[in-house]
N, C-alpha and C positions, 0 to 999 in steps of 0.2 A: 544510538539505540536501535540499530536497524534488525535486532533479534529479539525486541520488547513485547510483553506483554500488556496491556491496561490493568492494575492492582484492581480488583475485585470489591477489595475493602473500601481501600479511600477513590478510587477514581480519577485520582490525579497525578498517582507516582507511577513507577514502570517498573516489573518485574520485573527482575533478569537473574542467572543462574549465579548460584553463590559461589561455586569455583566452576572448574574445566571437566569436572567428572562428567559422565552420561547420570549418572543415578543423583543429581545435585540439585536441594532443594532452589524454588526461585523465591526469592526475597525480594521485597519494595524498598527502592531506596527512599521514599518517603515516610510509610508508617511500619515499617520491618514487619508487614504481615506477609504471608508465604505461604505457597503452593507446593507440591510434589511434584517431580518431573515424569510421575504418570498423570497427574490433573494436568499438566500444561502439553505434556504428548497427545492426549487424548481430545483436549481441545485444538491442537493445532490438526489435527486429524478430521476432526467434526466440521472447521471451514476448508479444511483441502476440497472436502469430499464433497460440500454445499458450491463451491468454486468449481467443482470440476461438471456439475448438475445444472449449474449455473450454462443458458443456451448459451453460445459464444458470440452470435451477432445481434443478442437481445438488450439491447442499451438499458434499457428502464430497470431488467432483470438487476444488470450490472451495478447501477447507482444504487437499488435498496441493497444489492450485496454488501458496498464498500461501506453504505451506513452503518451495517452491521458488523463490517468487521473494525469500524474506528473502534467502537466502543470496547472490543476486544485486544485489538493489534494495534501498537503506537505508529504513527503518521508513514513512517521507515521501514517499516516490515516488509519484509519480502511480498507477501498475501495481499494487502490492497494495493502496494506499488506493481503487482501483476495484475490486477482487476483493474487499474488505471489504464495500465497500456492494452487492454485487450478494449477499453473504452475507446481511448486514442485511436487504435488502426480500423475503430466501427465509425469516427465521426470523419466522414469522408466528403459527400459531395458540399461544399462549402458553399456555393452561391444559394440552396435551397435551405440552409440550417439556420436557426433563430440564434442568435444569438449568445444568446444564455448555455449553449452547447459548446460553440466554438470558444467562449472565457472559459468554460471548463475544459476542454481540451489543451489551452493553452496554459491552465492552472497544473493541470496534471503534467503538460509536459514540463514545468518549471521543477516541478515537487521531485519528477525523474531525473533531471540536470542539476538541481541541490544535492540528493545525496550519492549521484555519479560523482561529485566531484571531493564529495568525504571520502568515499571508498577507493577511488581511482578515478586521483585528477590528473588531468594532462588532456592532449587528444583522441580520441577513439569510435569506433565505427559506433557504437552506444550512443555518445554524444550526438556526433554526426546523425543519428536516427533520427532522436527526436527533439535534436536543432532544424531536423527538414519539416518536421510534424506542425511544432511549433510557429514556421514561416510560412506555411499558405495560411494557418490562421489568424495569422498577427494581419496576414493581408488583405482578409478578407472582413476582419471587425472592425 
């Protein structure tokens, strides 16, 4: 579901568009409530543009983004798995960092190596990225 929306209604199923058209309503496969693919354009527009406002080296900015975009975007979305990695290449100097930063860094890199390997599994520079991300943090907690 890495093009999901959060259902609006129930909060617990995930929109997704009803066929291949551009103009296709999205549908929840849990309570069959449904959006227009201009309410879900428009919101996917409203966190590009909160994302892109969003400082780049501002961590803290970064974590209330992703809160806000769970409850929007399923776990898989392009959107917070970008606000993850822009997290990841800020949590840098390791012997200074608490803890609680470096599990999250290596949460997040896990979350990017799960669905790298639905999309396209095998080896690759992606992998390789943040299988290196992931290894000075594994080393230093």
């Amino acid at each position: 579901m890495s093009d999901a929306l959060v259902c609006t209604d129930c909060e617990e199923g995930r929109l997704m568009p009803f066929n291949m058209e551009s103009e296709a309503q999205w549908v929840c496969g849990t309570c069959y409530a449904n959006q227009t693919s201009d309410e879900v354009k428009l919101t996917i527009t409203l966190y590009w543009d909160l994302f892109e406002e969003t400082e780049k080296y501002d961590i803290q900015a970064l974590l209330e983004l992703l809160q806000k975009m769970s409850n929007v975007f399923d776990e898989n979305h392009y959107y917070p798995l970008e606000v993850k990695r822009r997290i990841i290449e800020n949590i840098v100097d390791y012997e200074d960092l608490a803890d609680v930063l470096l599990e999250k860094k290596v949460n997040f890199c896990r979350d990017h190596l799960k669905i790298q390997g639905i999309l396209a599994p095998g080896l690759s520079e992606y992998r390789a990225y943040f299988s290196n991300h992931i290894a000075g943090s594994l080393y230093w907690l």
